[in-house]
C-alpha positions as CSV (number, residue, x, y, z in Angstrom):
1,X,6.2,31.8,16.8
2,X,6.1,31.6,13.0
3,X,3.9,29.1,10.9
4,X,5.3,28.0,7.6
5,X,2.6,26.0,5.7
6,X,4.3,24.4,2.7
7,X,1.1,21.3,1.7
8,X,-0.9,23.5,-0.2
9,X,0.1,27.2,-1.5
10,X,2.7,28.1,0.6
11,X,1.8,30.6,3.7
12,X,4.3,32.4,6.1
13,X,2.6,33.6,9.5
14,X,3.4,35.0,12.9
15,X,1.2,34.2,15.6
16,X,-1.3,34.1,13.2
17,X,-0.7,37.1,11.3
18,X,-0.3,36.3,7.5
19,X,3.1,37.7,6.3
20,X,3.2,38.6,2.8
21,X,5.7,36.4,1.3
22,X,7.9,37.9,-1.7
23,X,7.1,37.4,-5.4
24,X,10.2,35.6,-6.5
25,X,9.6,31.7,-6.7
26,X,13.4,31.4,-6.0
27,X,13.1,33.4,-2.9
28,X,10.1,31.0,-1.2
29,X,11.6,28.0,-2.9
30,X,14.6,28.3,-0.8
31,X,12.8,29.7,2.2
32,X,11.1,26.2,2.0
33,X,14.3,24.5,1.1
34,X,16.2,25.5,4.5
35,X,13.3,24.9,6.5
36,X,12.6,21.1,5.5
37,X,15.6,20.3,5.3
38,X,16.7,21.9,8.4
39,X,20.5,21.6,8.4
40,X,23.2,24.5,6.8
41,X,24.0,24.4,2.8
42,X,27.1,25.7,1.6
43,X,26.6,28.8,-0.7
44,X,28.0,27.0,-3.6
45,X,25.1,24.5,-3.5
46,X,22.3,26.9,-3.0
47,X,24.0,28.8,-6.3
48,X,24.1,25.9,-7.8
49,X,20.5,24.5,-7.4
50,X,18.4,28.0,-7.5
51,X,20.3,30.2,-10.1
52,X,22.3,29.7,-13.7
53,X,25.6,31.1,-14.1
54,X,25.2,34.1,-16.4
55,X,22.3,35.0,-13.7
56,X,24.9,36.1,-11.3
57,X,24.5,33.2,-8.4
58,X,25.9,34.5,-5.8
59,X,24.2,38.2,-6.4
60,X,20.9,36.6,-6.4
61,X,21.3,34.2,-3.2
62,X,22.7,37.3,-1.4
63,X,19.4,39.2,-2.7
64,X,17.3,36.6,-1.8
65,X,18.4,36.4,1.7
66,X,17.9,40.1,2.4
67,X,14.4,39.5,1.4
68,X,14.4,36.1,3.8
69,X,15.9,37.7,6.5
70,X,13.3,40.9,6.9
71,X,10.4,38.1,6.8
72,X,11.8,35.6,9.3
73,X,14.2,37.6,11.5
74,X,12.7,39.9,14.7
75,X,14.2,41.8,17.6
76,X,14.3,38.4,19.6
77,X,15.3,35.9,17.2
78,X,18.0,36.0,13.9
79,X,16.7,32.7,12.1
80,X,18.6,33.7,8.9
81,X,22.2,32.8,9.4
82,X,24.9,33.2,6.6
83,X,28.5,33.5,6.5
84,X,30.9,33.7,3.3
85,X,30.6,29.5,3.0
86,X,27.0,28.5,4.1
87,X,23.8,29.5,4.7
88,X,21.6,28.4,7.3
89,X,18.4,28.4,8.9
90,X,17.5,28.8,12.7
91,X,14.2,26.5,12.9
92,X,13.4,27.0,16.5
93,X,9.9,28.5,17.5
94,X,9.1,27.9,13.4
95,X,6.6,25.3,13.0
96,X,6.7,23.9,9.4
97,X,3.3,22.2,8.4
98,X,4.7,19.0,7.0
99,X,7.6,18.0,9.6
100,X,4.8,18.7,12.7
101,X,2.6,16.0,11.0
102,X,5.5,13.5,10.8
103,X,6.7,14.2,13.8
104,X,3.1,13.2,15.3
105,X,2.3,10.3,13.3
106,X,6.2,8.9,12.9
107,X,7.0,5.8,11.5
108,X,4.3,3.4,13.1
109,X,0.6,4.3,11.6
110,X,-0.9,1.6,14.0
111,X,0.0,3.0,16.6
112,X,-0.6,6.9,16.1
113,X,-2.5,8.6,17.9
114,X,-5.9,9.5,16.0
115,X,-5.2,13.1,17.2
116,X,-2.3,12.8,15.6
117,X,-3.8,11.6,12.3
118,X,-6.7,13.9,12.5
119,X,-4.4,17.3,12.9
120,X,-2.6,15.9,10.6
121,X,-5.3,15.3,7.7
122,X,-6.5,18.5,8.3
123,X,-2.8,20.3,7.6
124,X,-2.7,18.6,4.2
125,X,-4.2,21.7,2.1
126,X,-2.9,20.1,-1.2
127,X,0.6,19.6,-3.0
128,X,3.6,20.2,-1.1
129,X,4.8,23.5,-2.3
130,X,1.7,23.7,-4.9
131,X,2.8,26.4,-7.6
132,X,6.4,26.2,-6.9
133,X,7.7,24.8,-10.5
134,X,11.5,25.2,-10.9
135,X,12.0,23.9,-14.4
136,X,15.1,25.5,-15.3
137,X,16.3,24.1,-11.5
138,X,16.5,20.6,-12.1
139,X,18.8,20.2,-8.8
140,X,15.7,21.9,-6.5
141,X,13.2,20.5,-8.6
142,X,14.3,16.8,-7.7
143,X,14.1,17.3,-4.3
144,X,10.9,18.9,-4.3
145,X,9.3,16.4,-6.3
146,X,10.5,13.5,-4.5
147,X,9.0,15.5,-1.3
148,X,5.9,15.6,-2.8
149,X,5.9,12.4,-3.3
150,X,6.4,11.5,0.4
151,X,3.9,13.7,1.5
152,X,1.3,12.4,-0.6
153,X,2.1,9.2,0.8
154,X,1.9,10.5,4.7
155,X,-1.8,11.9,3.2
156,X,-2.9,8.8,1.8
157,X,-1.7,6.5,4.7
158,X,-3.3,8.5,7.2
159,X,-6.6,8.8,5.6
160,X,-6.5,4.8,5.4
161,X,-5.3,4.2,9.1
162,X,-8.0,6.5,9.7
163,X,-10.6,5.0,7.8
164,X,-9.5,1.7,9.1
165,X,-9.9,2.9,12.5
166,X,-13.5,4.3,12.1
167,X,-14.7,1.1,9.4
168,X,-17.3,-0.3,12.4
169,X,-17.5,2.5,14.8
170,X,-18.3,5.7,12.2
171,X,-18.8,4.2,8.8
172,X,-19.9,7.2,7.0
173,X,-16.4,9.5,8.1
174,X,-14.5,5.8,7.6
175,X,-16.4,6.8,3.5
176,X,-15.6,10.0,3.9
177,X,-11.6,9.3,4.2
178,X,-11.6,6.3,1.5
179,X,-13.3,8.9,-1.2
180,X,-10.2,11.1,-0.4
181,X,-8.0,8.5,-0.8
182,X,-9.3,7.4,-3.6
183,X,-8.4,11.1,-5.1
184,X,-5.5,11.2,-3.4
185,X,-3.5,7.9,-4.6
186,X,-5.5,6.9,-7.3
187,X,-3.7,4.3,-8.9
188,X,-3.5,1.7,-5.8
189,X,-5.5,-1.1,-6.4
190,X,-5.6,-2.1,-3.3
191,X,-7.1,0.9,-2.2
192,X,-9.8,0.9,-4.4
193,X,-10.5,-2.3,-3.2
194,X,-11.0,-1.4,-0.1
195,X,-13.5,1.0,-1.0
196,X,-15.6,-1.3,-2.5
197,X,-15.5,-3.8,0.2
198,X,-16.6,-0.8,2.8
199,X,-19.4,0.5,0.2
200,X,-20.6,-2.7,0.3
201,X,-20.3,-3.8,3.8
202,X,-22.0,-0.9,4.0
203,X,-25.1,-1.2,1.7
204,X,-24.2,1.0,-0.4
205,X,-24.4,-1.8,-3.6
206,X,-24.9,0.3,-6.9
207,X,-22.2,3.0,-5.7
208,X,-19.9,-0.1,-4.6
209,X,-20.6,-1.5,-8.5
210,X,-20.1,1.9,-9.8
211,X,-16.9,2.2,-8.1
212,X,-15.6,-1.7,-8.8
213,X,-16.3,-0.4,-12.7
214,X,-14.6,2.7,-12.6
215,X,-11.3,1.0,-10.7
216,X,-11.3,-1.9,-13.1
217,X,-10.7,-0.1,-16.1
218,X,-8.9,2.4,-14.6
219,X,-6.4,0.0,-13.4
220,X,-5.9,-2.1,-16.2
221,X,-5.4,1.0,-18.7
222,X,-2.9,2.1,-16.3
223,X,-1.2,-1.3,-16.1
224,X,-2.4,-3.1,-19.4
225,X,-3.2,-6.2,-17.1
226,X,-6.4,-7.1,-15.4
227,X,-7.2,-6.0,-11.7
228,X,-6.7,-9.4,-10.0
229,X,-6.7,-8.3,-6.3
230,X,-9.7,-6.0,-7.4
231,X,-12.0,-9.1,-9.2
232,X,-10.3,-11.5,-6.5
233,X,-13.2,-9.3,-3.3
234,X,-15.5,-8.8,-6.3
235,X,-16.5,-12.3,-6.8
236,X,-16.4,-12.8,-3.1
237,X,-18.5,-9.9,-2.2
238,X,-21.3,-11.2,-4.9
239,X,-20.8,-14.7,-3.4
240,X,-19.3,-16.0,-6.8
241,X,-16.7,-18.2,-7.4
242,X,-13.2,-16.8,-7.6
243,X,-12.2,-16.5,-11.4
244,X,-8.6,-16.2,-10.0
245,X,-7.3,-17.9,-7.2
246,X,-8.4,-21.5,-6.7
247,X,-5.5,-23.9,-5.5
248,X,-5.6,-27.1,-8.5
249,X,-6.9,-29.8,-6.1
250,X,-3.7,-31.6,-7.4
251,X,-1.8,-29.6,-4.8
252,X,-2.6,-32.3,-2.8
253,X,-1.0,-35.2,-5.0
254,X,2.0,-33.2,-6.1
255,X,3.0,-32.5,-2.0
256,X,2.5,-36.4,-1.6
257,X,5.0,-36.5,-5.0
258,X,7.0,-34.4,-3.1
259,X,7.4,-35.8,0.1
260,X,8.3,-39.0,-1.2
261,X,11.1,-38.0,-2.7
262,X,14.4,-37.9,-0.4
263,X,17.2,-35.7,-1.9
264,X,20.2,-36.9,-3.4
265,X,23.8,-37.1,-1.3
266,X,25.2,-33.6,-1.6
267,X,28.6,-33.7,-4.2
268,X,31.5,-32.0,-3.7
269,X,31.9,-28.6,-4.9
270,X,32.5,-27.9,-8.4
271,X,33.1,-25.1,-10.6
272,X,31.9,-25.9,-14.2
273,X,33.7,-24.4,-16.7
274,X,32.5,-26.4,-19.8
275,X,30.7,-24.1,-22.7
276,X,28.5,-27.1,-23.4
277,X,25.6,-27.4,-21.1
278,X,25.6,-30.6,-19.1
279,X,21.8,-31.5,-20.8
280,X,20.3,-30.0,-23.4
281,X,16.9,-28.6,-23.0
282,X,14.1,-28.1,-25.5
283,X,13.0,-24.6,-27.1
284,X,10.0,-23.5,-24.7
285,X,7.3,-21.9,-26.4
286,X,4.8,-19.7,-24.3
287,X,2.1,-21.4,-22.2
288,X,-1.0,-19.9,-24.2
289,X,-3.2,-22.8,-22.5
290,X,-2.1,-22.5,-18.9
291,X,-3.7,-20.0,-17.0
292,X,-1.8,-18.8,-13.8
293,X,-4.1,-18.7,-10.7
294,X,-3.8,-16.0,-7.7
295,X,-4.8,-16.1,-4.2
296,X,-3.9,-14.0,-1.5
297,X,-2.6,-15.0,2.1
298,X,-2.1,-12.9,5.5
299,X,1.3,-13.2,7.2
300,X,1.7,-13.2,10.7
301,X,1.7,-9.2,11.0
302,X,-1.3,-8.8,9.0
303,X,0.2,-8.1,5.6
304,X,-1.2,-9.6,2.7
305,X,0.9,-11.3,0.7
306,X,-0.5,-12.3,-3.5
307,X,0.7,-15.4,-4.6
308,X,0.4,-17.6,-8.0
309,X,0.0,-21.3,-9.3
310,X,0.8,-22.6,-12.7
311,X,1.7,-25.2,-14.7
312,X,1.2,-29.1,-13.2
313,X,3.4,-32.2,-11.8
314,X,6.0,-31.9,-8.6
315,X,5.3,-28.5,-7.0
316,X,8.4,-25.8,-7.6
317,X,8.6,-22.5,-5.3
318,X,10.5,-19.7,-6.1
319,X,11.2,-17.1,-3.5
320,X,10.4,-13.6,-4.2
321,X,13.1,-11.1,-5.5
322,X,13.4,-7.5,-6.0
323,X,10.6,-6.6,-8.0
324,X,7.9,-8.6,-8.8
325,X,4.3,-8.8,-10.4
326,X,2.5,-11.9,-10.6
327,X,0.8,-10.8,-13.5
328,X,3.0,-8.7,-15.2
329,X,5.8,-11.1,-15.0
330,X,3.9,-13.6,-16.5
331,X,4.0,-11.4,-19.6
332,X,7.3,-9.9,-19.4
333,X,10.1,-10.9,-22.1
334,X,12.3,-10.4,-18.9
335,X,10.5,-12.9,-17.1
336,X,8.5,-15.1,-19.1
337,X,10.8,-17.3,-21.0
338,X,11.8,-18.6,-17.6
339,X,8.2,-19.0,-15.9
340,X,6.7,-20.6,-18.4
341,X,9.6,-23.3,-18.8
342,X,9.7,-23.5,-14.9
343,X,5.9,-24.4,-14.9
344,X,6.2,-26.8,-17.6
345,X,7.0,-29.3,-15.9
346,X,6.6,-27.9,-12.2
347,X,3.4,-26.5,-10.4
348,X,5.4,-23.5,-10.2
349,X,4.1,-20.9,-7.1
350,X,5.7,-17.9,-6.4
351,X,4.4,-14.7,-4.7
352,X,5.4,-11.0,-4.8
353,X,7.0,-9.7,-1.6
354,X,5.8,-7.5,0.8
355,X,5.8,-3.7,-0.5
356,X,5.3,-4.7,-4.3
357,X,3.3,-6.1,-7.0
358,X,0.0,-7.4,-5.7
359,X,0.4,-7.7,-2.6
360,X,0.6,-5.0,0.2
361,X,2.3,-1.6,-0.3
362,X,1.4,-0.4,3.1
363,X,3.3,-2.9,5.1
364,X,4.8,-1.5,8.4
365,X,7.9,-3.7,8.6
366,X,9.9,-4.4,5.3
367,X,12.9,-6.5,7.0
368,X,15.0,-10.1,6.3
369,X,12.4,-11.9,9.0
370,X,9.5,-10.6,7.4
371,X,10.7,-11.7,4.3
372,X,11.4,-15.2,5.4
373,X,8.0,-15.2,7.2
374,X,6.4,-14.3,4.1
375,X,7.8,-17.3,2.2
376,X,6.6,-19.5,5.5
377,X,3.2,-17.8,5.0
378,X,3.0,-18.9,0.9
379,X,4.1,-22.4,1.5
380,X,1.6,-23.3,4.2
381,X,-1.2,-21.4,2.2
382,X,-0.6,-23.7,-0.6
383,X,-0.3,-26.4,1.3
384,X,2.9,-28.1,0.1
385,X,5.1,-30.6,2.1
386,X,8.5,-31.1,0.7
387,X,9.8,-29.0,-2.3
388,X,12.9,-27.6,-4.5
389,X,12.9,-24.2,-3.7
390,X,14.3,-21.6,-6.2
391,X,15.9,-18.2,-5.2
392,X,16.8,-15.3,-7.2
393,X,18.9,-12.2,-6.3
394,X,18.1,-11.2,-1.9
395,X,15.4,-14.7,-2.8
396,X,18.4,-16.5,-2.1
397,X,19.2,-15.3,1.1
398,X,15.2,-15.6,2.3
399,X,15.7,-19.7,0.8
400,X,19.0,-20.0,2.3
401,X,17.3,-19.0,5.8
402,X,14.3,-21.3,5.1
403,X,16.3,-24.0,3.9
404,X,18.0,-24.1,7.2
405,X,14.5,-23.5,9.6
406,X,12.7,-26.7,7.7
407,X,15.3,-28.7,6.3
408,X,12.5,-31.3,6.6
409,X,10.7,-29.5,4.3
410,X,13.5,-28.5,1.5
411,X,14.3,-31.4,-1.1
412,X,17.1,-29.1,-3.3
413,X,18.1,-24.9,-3.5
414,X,18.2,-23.2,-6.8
415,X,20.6,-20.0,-5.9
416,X,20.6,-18.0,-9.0
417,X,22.7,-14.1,-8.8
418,X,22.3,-14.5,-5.1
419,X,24.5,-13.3,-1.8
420,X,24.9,-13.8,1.5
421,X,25.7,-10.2,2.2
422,X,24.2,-7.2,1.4
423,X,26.3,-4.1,-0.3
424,X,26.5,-2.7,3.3
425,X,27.8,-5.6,4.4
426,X,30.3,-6.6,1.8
427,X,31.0,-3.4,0.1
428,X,33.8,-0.9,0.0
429,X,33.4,2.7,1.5
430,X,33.2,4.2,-2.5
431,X,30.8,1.1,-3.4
432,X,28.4,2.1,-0.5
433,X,28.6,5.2,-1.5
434,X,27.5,4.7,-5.3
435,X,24.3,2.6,-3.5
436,X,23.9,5.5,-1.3
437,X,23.4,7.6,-4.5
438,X,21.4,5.2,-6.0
439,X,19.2,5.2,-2.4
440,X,18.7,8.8,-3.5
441,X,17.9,8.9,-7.1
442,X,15.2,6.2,-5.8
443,X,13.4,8.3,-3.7
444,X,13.3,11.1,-6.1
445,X,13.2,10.1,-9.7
446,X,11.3,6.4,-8.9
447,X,7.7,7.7,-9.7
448,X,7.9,10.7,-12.2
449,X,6.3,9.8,-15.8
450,X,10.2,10.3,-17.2
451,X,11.8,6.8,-17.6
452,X,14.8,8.3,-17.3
453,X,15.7,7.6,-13.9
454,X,14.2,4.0,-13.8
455,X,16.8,3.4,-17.0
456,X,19.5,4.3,-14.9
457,X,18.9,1.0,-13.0
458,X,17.3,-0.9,-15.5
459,X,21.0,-0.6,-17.6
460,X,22.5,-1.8,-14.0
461,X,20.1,-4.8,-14.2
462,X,19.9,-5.5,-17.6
463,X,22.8,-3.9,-19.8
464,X,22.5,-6.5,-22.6
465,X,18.5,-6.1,-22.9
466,X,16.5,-5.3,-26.2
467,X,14.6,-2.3,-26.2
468,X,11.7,-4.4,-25.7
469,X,12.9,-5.7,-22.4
470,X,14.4,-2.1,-21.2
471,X,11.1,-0.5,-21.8
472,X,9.6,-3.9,-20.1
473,X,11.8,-3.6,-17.0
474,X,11.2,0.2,-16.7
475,X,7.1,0.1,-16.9
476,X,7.9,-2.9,-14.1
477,X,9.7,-0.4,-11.8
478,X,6.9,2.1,-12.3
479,X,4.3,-0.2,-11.3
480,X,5.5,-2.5,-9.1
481,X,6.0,-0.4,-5.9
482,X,6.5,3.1,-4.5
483,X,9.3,5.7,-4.1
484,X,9.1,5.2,-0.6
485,X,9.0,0.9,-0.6
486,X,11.5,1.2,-3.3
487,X,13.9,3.0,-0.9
488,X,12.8,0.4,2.0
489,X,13.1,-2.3,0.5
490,X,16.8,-2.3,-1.0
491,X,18.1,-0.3,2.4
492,X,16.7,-3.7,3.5
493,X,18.6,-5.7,1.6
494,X,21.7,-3.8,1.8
495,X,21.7,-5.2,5.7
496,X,21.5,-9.0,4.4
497,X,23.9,-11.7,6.7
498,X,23.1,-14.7,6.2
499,X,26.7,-15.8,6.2
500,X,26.6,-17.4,9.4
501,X,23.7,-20.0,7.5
502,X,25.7,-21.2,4.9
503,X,27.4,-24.3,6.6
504,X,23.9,-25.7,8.2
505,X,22.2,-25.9,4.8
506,X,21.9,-29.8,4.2
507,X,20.2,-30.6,0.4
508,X,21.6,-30.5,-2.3
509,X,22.4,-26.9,-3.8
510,X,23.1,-25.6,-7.5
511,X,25.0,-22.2,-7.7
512,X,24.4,-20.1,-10.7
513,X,25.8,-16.7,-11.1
514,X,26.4,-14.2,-14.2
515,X,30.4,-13.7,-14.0
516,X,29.8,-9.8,-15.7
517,X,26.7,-9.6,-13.1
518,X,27.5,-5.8,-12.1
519,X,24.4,-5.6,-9.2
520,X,25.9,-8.6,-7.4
521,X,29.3,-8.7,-8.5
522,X,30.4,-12.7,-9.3
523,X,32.4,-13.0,-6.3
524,X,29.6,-13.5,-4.0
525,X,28.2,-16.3,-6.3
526,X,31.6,-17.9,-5.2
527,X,30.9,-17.3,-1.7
528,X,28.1,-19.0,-1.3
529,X,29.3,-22.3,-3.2
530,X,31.9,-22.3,-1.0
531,X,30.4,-21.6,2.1
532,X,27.6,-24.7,1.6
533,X,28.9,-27.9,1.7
534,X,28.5,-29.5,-1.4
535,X,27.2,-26.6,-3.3
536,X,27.5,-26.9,-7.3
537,X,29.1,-23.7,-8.8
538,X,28.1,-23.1,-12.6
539,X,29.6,-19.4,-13.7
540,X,27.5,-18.1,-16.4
541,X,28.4,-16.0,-19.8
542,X,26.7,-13.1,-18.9
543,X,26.3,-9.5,-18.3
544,X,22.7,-9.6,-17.0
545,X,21.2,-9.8,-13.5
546,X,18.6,-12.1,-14.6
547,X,19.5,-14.4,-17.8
548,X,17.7,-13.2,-20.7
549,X,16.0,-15.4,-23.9
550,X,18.4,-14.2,-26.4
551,X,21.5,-14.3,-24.7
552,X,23.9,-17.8,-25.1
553,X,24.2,-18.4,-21.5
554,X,20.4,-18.7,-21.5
555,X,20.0,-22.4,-22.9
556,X,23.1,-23.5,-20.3
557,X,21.1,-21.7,-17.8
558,X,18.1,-23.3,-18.1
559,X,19.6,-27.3,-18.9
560,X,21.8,-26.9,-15.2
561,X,18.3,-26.7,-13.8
562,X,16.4,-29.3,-15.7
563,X,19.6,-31.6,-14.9
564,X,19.5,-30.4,-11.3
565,X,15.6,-31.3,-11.0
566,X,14.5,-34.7,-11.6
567,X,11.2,-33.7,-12.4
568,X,12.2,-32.7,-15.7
569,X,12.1,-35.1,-18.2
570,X,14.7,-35.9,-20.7
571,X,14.0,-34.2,-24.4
């Protein structure tokens, strides 16, 4: 049996022997390389990842395998296996470090074994393939770092389920594993407020007040915003009143608003093609005296879910999209021009989904019934009635599905750059593809330092933005959720049918949709007008995913939804 312990410095060992591993980084890289990855490479590849051309490629990959093959080859077993086109390695009776521990724990935390989780902590000796920098490599230097990436995450998970798991039973080991975590992902604030909570629960108050100190500056140097979730079990651990948080007791009065309004008789469908908005709407100047207010609610499944208020009269919900940070929005020149006029006239609530922004990154299922159950969750948490509901991007699908589950509750549907099918479900075999690529450089450029991958999609998104809403849009990606999420979350998506929904949806429905839109191309705008009876279709002069401040289609943009709601009052 050979060992081949990659978290940490890399080790190579038979039946417990230590084997000398060779000095060449190139050589262990790619030792580790085939036996992750675990499938045959063609020699082109491996030449191409591991060695520059005047370096002689294919001189050095066969020399590297000579090396390989005397470490992992013996008179029972040829592991190393090369012909003239591919190269290959034979994992059986090799046990690599990091794939034992996810083959243990798998995909469901809750339900690992806490053997499982405790081998498993114990094989994590440090950074997968610590010391192993390729930078001339930048093809094997990808993949390793987005493997790093994904082990850190394994760590960090498993020293939460575990400190989860020992919180009442073994307080001090349930300590033990949050102060590792804490080094290990040090940037989650949820994490950290965890910590606090068990340091408290625990006694332990002037650590726990150290410790709430330490993560509340940490977190809003790293994200320039204030730790809401953080302050949020703070103030609730020193019996204070939340300074975030508190529902306007006028919730109460604007669901009554609500409710008494009954929606209009659907019109037929209707492409408008005018350049002149159908109502003109006035300049909206930053809200600089409304505060926006966050709370926090617990789906069915356990996940917390953060969600905001602002702004006053008829209450407005907008259905999460991809990407979103209550706070960070509210600041954003991406975002804000839009939020602010929404919750001018609105109590505006929206939340961020599962898997991003403030509410929880470690959520077990990231699927279209979450999502909807998610929205369910936020509306009876802020105890609204009846309500125009607003969806953006996938939010339309997750209000398209609501819409049709409480039509009692839904008084109109806002679909702005929506679909009812996701690229898997709509695209052709070279689109899919191009996502599929896209999947990848997600999981392995999402969290490095570089903005250089996160612009990639950021000129997808927004190829008309300023520099100050690129760089805006890029620091959101960073923040906003994981490599791993990231990845989940738009494989999600991709899987979106909601076709099947659009001829049940009864109130009244306003279609918006960039016609240059190239992450949901203007076609599927189309389909959905067509596909709900009634539907208003309103093409838009734009590039953009999301309709920016500066752009002309922005004023049209904004006076088809101030026409649309009736709670907006004529300028």
């Amino acid at each position: 049996m050979l060992q081949l312990r990659v978290l940490g410095r890399m080790e190579l060992a038979r039946d417990g022997a230590p084997i000398s591993l060779p000095q060449s980084k190139k050589t262990r890289a790619l030792l580790a390389y085939l036996a992750v990855t675990r499938r045959s490479h063609s020699r082109d590849k491996l030449c191409e990842m591991f060695w520059d051309l005047p370096d002689d490629p294919r001189g050095s990959l066969r020399w590297s395998l000579s090396k390989l093959r005397a470490l992992v080859n013996d008179d029972r077993v040829e592991r190393m296996q090369a012909d003239r086109e591919a190269v290959s390695l034979d994992c059986s009776g090799l046990d690599v470090d990091l794939l034992t521990v996810r083959d243990a724990i798998g995909e469901d935390f809750d339900g690992a074994p806490q053997t499982a989780l405790l081998e498993g902590l114990g094989a994590f000796r440090g950074p997968f393939l610590e010391g192993i920098e390729l930078e001339r490599c930048p093809g094997f230097q990808s993949w390793m770092v987005a493997e790093r990436e994904q082990a850190r995450i394994l760590h960090a998970r498993s020293l939460a389920q575990m400190a989860k798991r020992l919180a009442d039973s073994r307080p001090q080991e349930a300590l033990a594993h949050m102060r590792r975590m804490i080094e290990v992902e040090p940037d989650c604030e949820e994490a950290r407020t965890y910590f606090v909570q068990l340091l408290a629960r625990n006694g332990l108050t002037h650590e726990a007040e150290q410790q709430y100190e330490i993560a509340r500056r940490h977190i809003q140097a790293l994200t320039g915003m204030p730790a809401a979730m953080l302050t949020h079990a703070w103030r609730e651990l020193r019996g204070l009143p939340p300074s975030v948080g508190t529902l306007p007791e006028m919730a109460v009065a604007t669901a009554e608003a609500a409710s008494s309004r009954r929606p209009a008789a659907p019109v037929a469908v209707e492409v408008m093609e005018r350049s002149e908005p159908t109502a003109p709407f006035p300049q909206i100047e930053p809200l600089r005296d409304i505060e926006q207010e966050i709370r926090f609610c617990t789906a069915r499944d356990g996940v917390r879910i953060a969600y905001g208020t602002a702004g006053q009269g008829p209450a407005l919900v907008k259905s999460a999209n991809w990407l979103n940070h209550l706070e960070f929005d509210w600041q954003s020149p991406v975002w804000r021009h839009l939020l602010h006029a929404l919750a001018r006239y609105h109590q505006l609530i929206r939340y961020d989904e599962r898997g991003n922004g403030l509410s929880d990154w470690s959520a077990r299922n990231l699927d279209f019934d979450s999502f909807l159950d998610d929205l369910e969750t936020v509306v009876d948490a802020a105890g609204l009635d009846r309500f125009p509901l607003f969806g953006i991007s996938q939010g339309c699908a997750v209000s398209i599905a609501y819409a049709v589950r409480h039509p009692e509750r839904v008084t109109r549907l806002i679909l702005a750059g929506g679909y009812a099918r996701g690229w898997r479900k709509r695209g052709s075999a070279d689109e899919i593809a191009r996502r599929e690529a896209l999947q990848t450089l997600t999981l392995q450029g999402w969290g490095q330092e570089s903005p250089a991958y996160r612009q990639i999609f950021t000129s997808l998104y927004l190829p008309d933005a300023t520099p100050e809403q690129a760089n805006w849009w890029n620091e959101l990606q960073r923040i906003t959720t994981s490599p791993s999420n990231a990845h989940r979350l738009t494989e999600a998506f991709s899987n979106i049918d909601v076709r099947d929904l659009l001829d049940k949806v009864k109130v009244p429905t306003l279609v918006l949709h960039s016609r240059g839109d190239a992450v949901v191309p203007f076609d599927c705008g189309r389909e959905l007008a067509s596909g709900i009876r009634g539907a208003r279709f309103v093409p838009l002069d734009s590039r953009n995913h999301i309709i920016l401040e500066h752009e002309p289609a922005w004023p049209r943009f904004l006076a088809e939804i101030s026409a649309f709601l009736p709670a907006c009052p004529a300028p």
